[in-house]
C-alpha positions as CSV (number, residue, x, y, z in Angstrom):
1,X,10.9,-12.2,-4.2
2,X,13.3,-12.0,-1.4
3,X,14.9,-9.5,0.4
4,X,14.0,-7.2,3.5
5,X,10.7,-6.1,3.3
6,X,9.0,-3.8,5.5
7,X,5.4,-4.9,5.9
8,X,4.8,-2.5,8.8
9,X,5.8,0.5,7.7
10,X,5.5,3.6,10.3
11,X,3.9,6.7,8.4
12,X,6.0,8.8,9.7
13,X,9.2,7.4,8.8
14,X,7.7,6.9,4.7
15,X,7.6,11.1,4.7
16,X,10.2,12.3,3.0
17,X,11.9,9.2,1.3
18,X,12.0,9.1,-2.3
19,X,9.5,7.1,-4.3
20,X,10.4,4.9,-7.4
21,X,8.3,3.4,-10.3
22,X,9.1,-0.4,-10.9
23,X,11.5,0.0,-13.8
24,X,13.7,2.1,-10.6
25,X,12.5,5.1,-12.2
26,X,11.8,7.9,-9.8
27,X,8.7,9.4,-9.5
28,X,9.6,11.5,-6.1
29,X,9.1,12.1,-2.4
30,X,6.9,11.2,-0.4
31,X,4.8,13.9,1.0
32,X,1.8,12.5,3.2
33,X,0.3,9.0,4.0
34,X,-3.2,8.1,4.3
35,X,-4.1,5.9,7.2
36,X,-7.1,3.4,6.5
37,X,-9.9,5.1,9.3
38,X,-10.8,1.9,10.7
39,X,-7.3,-0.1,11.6
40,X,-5.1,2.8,11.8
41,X,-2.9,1.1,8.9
42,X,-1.2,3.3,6.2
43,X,-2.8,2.4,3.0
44,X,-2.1,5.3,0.1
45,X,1.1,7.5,0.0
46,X,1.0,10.9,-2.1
47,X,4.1,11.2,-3.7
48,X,5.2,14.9,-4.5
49,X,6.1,14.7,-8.4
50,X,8.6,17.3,-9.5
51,X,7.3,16.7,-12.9
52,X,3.7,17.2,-12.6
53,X,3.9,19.8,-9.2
54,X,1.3,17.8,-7.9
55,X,0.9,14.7,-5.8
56,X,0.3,11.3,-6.9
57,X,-1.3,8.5,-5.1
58,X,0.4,5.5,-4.9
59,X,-1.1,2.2,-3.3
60,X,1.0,1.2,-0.2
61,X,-0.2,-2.2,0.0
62,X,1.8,-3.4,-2.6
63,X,4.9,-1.1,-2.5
64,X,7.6,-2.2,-0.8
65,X,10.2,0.1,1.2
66,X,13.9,-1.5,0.0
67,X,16.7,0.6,1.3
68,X,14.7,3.6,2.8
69,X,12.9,4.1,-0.6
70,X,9.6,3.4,-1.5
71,X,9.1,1.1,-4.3
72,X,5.8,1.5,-6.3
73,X,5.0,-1.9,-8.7
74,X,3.8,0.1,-11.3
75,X,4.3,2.1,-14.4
76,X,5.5,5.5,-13.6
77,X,2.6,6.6,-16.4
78,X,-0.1,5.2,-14.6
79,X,1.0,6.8,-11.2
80,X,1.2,10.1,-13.0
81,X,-2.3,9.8,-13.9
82,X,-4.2,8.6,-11.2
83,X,-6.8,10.3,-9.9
84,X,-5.7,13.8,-7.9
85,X,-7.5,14.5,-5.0
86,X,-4.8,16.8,-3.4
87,X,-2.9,16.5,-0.3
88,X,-3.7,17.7,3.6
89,X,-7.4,16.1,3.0
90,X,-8.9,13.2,3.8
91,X,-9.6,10.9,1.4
92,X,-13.6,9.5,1.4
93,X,-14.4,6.1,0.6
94,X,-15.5,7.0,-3.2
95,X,-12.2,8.6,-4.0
96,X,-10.4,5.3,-2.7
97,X,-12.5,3.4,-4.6
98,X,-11.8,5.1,-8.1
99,X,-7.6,4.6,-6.6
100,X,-8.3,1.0,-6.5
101,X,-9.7,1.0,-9.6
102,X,-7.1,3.1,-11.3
103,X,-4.6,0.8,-9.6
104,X,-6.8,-2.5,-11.0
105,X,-6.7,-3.6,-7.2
106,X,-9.0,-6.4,-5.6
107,X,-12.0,-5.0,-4.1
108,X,-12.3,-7.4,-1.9
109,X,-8.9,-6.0,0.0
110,X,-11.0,-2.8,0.3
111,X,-11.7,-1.1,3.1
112,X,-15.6,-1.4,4.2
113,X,-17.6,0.6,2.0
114,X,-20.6,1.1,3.7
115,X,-23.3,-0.7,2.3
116,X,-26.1,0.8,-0.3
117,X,-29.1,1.7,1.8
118,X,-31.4,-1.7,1.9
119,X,-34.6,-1.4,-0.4
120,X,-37.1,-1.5,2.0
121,X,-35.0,1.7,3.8
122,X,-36.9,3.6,0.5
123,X,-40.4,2.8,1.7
124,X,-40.1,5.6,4.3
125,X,-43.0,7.7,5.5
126,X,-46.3,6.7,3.4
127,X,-45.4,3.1,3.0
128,X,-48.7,1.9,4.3
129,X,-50.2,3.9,1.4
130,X,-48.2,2.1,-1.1
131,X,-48.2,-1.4,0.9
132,X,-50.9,-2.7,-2.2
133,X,-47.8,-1.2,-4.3
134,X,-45.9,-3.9,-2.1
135,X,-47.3,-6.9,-2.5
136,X,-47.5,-6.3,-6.5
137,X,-44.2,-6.0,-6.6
138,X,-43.5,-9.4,-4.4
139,X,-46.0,-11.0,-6.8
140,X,-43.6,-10.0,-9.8
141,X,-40.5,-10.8,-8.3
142,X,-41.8,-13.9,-7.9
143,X,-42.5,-14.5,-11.7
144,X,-39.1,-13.4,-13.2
145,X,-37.7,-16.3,-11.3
């Protein structure tokens, strides 16, 4: 690899640099970075596309910024498509998730998602009623195994 890299790169200094695919192609400037709500690091740029007039995410965590420009690892085809959720909002946990999956990212670099309510969260009010229900269902979990 080599070379200068800026790992902590200030938000505010990203806006307004020009953006480039990985063959140096450009895909444009940078028009608004996403900060990750828990740590306060910048994790998605939205790249203003002349092309397209609209913004395309791009995944900061592996861009590099080389000579004041940001450099994007991938294909400036699969940038143009990702998913658009427009720019000035704030991006929820499901719309980063279908970015990491556009981008094939690792899950496991994720952000928290939070986690799927727990199944007993759905025995709510009534339970008692259902708590013969309950013990049926224990007795056939216990089968399949």
């Amino acid at each position: 690899m080599g070379g200068t890299v800026q790992t902590d790169i200030d938000p505010r200094s990203l806006i307004g640099r020009k953006a480039f695919d990985r063959n140096g192609t450009k895909i444009g400037t940078v028009d608004e970075v996403y900060l990750d709500d828990a740590t306060g690091v910048p994790e998605w740029a939205a790249v203003r596309t002349g092309l397209f007039s609209r913004d395309a995410f791009v995944p900061l965590e592996p861009s590099e910024v080389v000579n004041d420009t940001l450099h994007v690892p991938y294909e400036r085809s699969l940038i143009k498509d990702a998913p658009d959720f427009g720019v000035g909002r704030h991006l929820s946990p499901e719309q980063e998730l279908q970015l990491y999956h556009h981008y094939g990212l690792e899950l496991s670099d994720a952000p928290e998602t939070p986690a799927p309510p727990s199944p007993d969260a759905d025995s709510g009010p009534g339970s008692g009623a259902g708590s013969g229900s309950d013990r049926d269902f224990g007795r056939l979990a216990g089968q399949e195994d």
